[in-house]
PAZABA-704396 format. One record per residue: x, y, z of N, C-alpha, C, CB in turn; residue in three letters. Coordinates in nm, 4 decimals, decimal comma. Each point is the difference from the previous one (the first is absolute). Glycine has a CB too. Example, Ala and Ser with C-alpha at 12.3 -4.5 7.8 and 13.67 -1.06 7.14 Angstrom:
<sites>
+----------+----------+----------+----------+----------+----------+----------+----------+----------+----------+----------+----------+---------+
:      n_x :      n_y :      n_z :     ca_x :     ca_y :     ca_z :      c_x :      c_y :      c_z :     cb_x :     cb_y :     cb_z : residuo :
+----------+----------+----------+----------+----------+----------+----------+----------+----------+----------+----------+----------+---------+
:   1,3190 :  -0,5690 :   0,7800 :  -0,0890 :   0,1190 :   0,0000 :   0,0900 :   0,1200 :   0,0000 :  -0,1892 :  -0,1173 :   0,1246 :     ALA :
:   0,1542 :   0,2223 :  -0,1966 :   0,0820 :   0,1190 :   0,0060 :  -0,0770 :   0,1090 :   0,0730 :   0,1184 :  -0,0628 :  -0,2145 :     SER :
+----------+----------+----------+----------+----------+----------+----------+----------+----------+----------+----------+----------+---------+
</sites>
This chain:
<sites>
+----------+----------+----------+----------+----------+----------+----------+----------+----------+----------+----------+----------+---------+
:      n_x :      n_y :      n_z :     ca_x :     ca_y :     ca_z :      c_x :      c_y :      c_z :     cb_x :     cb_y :     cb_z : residuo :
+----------+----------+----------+----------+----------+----------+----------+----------+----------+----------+----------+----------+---------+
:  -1,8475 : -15,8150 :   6,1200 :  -0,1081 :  -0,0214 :  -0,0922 :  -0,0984 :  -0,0998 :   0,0598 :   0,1512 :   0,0511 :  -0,1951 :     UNK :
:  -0,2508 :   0,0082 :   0,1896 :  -0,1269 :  -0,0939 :   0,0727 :  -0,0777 :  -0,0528 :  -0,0917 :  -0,0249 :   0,1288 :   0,1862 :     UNK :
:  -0,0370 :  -0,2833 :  -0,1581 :  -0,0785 :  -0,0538 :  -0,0853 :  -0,0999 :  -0,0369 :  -0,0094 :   0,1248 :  -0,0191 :  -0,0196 :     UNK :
:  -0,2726 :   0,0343 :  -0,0073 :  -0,1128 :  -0,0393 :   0,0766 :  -0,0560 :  -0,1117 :  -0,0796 :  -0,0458 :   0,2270 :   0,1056 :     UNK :
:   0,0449 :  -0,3335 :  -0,0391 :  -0,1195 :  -0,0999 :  -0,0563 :  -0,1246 :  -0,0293 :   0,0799 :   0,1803 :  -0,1082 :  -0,1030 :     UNK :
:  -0,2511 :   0,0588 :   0,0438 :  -0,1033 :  -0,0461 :   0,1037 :  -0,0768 :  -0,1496 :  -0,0470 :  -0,0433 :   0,2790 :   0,0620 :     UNK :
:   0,1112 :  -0,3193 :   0,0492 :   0,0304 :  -0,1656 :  -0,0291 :  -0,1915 :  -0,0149 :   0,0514 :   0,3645 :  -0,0942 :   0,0917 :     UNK :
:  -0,4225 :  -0,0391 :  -0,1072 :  -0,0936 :  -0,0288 :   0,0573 :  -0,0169 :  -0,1929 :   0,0095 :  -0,0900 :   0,2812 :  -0,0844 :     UNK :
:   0,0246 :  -0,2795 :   0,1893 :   0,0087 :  -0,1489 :   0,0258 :  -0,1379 :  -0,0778 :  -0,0537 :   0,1593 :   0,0533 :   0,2210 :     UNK :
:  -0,0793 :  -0,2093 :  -0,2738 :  -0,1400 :  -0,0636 :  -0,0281 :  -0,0911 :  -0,0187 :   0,0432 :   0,0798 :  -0,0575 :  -0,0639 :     UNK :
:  -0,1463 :   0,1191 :   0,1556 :  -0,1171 :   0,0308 :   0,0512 :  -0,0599 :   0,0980 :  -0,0094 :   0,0566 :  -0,1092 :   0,0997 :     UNK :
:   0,0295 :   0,2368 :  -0,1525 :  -0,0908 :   0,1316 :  -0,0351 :  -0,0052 :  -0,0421 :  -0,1483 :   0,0787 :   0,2170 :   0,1823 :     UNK :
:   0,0012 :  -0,2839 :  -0,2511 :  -0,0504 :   0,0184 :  -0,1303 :  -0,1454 :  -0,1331 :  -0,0617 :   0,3030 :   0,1232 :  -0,0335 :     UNK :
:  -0,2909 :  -0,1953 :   0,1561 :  -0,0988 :  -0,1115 :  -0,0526 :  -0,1166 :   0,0688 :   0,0924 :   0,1625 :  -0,2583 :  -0,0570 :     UNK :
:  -0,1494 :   0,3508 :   0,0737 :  -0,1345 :   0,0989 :   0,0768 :  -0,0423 :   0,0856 :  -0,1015 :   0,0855 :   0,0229 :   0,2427 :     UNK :
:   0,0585 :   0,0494 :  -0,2947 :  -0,0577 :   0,1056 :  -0,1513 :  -0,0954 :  -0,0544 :  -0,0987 :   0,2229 :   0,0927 :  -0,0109 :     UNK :
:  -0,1561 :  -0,2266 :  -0,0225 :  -0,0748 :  -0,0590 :  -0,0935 :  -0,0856 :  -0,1479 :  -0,0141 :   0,1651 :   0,1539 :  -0,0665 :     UNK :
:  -0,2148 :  -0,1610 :   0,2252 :  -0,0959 :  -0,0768 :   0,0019 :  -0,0015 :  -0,1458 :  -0,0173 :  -0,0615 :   0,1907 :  -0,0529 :     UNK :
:   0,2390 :  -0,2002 :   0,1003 :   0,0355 :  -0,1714 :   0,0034 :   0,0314 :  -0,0327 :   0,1483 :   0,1193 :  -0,0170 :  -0,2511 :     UNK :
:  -0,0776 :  -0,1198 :   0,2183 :   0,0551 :  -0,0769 :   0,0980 :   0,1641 :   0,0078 :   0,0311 :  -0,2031 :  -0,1394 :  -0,0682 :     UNK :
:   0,2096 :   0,2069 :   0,1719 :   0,1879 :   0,0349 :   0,0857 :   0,0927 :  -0,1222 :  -0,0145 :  -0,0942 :   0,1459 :   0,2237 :     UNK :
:   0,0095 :  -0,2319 :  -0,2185 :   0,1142 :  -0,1367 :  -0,0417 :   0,0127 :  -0,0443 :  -0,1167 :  -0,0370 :  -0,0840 :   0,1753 :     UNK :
:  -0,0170 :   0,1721 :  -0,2938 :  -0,0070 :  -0,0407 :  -0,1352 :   0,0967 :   0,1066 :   0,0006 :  -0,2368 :  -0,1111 :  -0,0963 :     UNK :
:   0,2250 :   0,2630 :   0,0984 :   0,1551 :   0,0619 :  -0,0054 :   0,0786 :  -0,0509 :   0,0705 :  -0,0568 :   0,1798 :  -0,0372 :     UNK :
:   0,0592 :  -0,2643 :   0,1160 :   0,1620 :  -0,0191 :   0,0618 :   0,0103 :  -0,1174 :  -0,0889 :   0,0241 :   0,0824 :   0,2817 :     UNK :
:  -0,0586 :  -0,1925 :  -0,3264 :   0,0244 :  -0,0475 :  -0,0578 :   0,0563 :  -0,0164 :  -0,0962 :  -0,0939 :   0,0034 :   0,1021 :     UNK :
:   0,0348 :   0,1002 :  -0,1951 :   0,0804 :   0,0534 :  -0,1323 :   0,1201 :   0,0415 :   0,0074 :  -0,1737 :   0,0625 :  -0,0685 :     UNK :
:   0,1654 :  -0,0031 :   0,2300 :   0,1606 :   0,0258 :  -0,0197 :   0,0789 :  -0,0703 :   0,0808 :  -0,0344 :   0,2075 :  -0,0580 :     UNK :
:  -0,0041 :  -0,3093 :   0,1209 :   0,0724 :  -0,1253 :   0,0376 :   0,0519 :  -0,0787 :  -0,1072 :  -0,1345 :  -0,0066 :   0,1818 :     UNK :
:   0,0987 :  -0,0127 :  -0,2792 :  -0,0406 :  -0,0531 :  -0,1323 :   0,1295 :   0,0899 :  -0,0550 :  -0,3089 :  -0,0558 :  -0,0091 :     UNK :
:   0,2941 :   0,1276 :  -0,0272 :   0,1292 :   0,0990 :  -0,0799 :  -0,1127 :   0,0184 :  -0,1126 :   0,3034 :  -0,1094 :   0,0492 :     UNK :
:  -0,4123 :   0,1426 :  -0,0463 :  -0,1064 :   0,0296 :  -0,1307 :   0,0399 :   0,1532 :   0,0006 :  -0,2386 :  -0,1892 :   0,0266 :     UNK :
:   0,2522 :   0,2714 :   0,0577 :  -0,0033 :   0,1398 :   0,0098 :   0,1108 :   0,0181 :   0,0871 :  -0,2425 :   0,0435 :  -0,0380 :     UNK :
:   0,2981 :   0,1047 :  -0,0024 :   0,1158 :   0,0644 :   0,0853 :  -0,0428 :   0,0312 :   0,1605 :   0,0870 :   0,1180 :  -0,2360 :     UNK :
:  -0,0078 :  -0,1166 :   0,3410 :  -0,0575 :   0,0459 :   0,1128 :   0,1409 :   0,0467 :   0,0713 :  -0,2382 :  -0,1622 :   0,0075 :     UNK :
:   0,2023 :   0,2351 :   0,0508 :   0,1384 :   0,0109 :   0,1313 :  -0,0555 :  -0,0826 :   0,1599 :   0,0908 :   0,3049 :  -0,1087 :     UNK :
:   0,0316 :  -0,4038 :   0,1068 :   0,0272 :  -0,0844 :   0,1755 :   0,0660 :   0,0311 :   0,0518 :  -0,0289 :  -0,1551 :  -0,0174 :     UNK :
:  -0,0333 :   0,2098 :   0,1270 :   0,0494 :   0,0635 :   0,1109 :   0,0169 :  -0,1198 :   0,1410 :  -0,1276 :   0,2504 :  -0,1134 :     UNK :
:   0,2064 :  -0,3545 :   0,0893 :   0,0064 :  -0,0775 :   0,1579 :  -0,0916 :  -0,1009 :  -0,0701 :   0,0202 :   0,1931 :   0,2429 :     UNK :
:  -0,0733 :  -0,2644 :  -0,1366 :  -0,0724 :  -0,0848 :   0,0179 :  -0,1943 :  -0,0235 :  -0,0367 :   0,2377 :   0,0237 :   0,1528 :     UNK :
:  -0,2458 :  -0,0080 :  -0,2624 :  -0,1533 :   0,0376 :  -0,0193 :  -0,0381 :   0,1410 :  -0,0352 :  -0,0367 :  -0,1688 :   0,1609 :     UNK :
:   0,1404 :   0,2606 :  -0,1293 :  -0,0164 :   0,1123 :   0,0047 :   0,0179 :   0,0836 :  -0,2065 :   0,1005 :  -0,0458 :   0,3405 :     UNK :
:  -0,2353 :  -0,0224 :  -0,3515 :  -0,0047 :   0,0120 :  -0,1791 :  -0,0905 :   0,1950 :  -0,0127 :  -0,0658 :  -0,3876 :  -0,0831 :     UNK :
:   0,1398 :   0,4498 :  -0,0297 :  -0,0348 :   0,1512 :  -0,0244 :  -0,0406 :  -0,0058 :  -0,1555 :   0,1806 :   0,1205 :   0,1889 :     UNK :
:  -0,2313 :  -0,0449 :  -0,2115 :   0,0068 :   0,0271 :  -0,1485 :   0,0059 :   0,1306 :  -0,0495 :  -0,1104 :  -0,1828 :  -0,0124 :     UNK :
:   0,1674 :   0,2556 :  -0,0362 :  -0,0213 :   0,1468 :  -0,1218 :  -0,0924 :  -0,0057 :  -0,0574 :   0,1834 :   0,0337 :  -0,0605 :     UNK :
:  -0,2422 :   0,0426 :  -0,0030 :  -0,0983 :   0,0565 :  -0,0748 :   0,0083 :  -0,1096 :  -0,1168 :   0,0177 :   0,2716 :   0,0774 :     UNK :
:   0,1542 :  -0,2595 :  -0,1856 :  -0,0086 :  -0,0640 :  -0,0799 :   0,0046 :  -0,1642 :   0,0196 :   0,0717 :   0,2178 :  -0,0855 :     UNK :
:  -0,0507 :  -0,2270 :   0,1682 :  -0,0459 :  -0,2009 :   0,0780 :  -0,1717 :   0,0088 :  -0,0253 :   0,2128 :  -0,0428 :   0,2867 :     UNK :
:  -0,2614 :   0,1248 :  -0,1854 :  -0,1418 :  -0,0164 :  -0,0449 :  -0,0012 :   0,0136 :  -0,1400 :  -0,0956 :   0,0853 :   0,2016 :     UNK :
:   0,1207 :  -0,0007 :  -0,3073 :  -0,0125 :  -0,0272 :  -0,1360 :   0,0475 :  -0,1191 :  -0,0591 :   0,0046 :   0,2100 :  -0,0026 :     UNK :
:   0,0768 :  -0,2768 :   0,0400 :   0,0180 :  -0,1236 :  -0,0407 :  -0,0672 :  -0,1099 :   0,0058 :   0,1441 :   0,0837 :   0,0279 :     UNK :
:  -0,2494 :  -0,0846 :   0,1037 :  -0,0748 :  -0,0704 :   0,0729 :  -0,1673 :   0,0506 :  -0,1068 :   0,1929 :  -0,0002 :   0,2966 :     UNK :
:  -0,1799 :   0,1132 :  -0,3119 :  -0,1064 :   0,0072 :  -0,1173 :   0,0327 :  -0,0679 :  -0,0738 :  -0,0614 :   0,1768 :   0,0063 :     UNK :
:   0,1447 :  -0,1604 :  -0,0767 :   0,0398 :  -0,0844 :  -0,1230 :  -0,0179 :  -0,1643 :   0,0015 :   0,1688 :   0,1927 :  -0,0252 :     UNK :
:  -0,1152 :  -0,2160 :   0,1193 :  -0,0188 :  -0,1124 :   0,0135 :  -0,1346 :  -0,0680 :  -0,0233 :   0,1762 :   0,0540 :   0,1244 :     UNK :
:  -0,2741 :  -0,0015 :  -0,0262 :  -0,1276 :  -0,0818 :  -0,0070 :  -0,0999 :   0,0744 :  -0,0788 :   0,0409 :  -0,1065 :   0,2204 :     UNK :
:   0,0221 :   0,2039 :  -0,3209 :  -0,1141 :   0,0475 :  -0,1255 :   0,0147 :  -0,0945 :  -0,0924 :   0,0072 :   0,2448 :   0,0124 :     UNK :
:  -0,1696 :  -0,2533 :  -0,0762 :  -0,0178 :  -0,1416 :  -0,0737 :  -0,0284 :   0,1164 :  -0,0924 :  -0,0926 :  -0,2622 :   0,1359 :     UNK :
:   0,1666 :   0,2401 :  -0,2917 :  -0,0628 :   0,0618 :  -0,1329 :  -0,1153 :  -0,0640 :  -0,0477 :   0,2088 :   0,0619 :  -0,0670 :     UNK :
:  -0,3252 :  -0,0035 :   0,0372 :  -0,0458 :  -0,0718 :  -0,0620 :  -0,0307 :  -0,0308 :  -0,1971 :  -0,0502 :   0,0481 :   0,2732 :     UNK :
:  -0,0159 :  -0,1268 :  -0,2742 :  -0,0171 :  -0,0363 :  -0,1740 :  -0,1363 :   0,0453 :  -0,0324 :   0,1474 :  -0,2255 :  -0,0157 :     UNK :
:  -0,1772 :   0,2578 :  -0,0908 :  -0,1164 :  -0,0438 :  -0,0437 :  -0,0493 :  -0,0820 :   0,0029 :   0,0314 :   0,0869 :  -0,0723 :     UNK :
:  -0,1849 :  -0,1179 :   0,0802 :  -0,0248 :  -0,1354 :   0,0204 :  -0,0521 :  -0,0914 :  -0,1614 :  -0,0719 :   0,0933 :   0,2882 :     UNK :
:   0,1290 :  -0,1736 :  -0,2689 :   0,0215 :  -0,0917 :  -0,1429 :  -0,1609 :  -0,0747 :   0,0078 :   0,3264 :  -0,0700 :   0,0023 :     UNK :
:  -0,4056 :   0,0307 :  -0,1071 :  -0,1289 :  -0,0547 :  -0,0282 :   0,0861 :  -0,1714 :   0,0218 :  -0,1708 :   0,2308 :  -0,2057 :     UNK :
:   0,1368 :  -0,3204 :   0,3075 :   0,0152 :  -0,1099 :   0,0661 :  -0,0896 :  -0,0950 :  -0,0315 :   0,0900 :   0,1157 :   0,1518 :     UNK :
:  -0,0463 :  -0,2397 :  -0,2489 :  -0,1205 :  -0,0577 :  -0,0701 :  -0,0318 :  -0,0886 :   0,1386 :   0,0633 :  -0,0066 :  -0,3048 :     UNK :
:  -0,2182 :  -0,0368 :   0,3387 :  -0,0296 :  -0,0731 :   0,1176 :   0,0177 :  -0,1445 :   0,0241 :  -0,1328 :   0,1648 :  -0,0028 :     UNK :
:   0,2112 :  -0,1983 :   0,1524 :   0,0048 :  -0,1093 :  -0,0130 :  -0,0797 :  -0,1301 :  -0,0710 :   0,0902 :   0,1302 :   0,1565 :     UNK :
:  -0,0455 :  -0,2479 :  -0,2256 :  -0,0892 :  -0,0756 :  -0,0200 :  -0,0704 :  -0,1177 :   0,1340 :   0,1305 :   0,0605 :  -0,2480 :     UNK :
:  -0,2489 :  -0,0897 :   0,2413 :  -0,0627 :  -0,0322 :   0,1239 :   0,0711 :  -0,1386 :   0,0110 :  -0,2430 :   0,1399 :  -0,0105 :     UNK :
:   0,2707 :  -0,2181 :  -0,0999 :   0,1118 :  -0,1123 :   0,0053 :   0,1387 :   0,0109 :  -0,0506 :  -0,1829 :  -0,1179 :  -0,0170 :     UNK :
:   0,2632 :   0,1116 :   0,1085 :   0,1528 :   0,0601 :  -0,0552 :   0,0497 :  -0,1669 :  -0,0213 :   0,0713 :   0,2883 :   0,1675 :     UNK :
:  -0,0132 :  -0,3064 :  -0,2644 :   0,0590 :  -0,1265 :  -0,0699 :   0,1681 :   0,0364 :   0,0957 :  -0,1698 :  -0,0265 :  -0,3236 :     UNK :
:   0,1701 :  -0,0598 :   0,4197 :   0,1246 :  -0,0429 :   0,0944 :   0,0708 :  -0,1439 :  -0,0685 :  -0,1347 :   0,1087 :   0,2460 :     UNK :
:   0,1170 :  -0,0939 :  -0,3324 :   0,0864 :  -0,1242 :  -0,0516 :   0,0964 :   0,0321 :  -0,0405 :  -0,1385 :  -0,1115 :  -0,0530 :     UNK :
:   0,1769 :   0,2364 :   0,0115 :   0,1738 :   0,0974 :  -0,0428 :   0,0498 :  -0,0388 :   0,1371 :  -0,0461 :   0,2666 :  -0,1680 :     UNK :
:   0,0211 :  -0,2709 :   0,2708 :   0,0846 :  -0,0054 :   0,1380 :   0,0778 :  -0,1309 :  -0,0355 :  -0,1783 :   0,1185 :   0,1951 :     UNK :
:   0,0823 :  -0,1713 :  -0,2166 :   0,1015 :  -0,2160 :  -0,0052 :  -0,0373 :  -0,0460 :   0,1485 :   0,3034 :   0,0348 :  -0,1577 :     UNK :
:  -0,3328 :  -0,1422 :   0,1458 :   0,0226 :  -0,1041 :   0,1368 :   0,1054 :   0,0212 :   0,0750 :  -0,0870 :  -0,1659 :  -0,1047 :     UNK :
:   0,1026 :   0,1553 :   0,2195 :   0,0992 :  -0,0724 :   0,0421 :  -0,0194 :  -0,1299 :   0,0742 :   0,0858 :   0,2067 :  -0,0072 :     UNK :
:   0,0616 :  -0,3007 :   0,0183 :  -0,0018 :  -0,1162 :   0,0754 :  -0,1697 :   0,0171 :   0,1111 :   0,3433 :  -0,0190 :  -0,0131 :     UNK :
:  -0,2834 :   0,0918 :   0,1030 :  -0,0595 :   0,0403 :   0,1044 :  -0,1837 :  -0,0434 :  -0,0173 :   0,2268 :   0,2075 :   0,0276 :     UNK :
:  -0,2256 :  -0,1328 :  -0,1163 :  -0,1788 :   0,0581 :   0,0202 :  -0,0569 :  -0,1542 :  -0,1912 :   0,0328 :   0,4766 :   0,1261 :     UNK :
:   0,0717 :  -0,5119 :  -0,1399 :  -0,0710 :  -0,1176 :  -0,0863 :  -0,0015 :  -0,1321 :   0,1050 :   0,1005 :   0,0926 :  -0,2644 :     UNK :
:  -0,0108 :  -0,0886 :   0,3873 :   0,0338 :  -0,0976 :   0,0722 :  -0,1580 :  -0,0099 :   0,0899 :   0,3096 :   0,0441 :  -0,0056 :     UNK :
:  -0,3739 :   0,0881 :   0,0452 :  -0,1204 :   0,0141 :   0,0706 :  -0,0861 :   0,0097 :  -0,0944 :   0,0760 :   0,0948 :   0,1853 :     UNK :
:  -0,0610 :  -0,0666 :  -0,2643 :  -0,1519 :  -0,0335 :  -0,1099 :  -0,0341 :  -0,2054 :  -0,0265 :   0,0927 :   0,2990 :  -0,1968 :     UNK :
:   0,0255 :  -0,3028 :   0,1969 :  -0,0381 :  -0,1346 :  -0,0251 :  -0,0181 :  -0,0489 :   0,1255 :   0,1119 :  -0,0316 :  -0,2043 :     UNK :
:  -0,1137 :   0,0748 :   0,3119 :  -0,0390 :  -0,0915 :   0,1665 :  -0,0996 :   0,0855 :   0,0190 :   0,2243 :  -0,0913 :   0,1378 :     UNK :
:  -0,2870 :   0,1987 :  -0,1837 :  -0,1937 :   0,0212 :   0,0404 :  -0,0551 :  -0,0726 :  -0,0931 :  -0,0307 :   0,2420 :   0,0776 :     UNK :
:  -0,1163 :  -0,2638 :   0,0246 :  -0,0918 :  -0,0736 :  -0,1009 :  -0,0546 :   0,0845 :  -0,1005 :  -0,0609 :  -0,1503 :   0,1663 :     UNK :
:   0,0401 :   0,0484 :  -0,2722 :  -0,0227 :   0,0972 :  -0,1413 :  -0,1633 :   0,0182 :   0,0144 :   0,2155 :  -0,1092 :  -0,1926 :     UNK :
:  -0,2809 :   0,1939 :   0,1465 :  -0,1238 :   0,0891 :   0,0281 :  -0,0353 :  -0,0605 :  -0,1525 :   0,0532 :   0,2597 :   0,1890 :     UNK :
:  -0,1246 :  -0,3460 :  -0,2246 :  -0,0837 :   0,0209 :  -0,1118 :   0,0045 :   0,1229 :  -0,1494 :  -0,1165 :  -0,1017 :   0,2271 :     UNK :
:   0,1228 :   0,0559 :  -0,3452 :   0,0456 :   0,1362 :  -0,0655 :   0,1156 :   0,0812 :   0,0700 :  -0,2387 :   0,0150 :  -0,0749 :     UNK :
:   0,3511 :  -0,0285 :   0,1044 :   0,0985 :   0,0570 :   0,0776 :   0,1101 :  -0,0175 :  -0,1219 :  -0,0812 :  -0,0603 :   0,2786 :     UNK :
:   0,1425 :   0,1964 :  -0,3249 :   0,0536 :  -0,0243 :  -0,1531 :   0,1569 :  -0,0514 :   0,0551 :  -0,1576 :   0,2227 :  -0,1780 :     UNK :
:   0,1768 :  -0,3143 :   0,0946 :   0,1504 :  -0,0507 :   0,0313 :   0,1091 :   0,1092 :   0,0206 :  -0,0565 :  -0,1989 :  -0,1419 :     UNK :
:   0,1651 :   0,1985 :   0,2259 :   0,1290 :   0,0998 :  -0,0757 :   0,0276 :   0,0124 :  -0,0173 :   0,0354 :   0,0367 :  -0,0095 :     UNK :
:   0,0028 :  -0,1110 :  -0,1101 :   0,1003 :  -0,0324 :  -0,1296 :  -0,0120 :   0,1131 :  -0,0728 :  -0,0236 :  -0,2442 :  -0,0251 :     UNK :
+----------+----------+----------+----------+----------+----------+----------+----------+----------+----------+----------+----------+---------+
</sites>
């Protein structure tokens, strides 16, 4: 009984689809996607590896949600001080009208 596959290497498939050969090997250096290793570097993939490798880097997308616009002054005072940056506020010179940070 004979079996035919037809393996292909990360370089024909980051040729099919218009990527970078070290971003597929990666992925499957990574264990992100199935592959067959053959030896030393010697990385293959099946058809369904490349389908996995679709899968992988398809982004679904959303509808896009109405995004109220940033405000031109964002109130950073929810963050809090730290030691750090109250320790350097108080060693620059203070600028006139320069609001405390209390």
């Amino acid at each position: 009984m004979a079996v035919e596959y037809s393996a292909v290497t990360p370089e024909e498939v980051a040729e099919t689809l218009g990527i970078s050969s070290w971003w597929v090997r990666e992925q499957a250096r990574r264990g992100r996607i199935p592959h067959l290793r053959f030896g030393r570097g010697r990385i293959r993939l099946l058809p369904e590896h490349v389908d996995a490798l679709i899968r992988l880097a398809t982004v679904e997308g959303r509808p896009a949600e109405p995004q109220a616009a940033p405000s031109a002054s964002a109130d950073l005072r929810a963050l809090g001080a730290t030691v750090r940056s109250l320790r350097a506020h108080e060693q620059r010179p203070h600028v006139a009208g320069d609001p405390p940070l209390c």
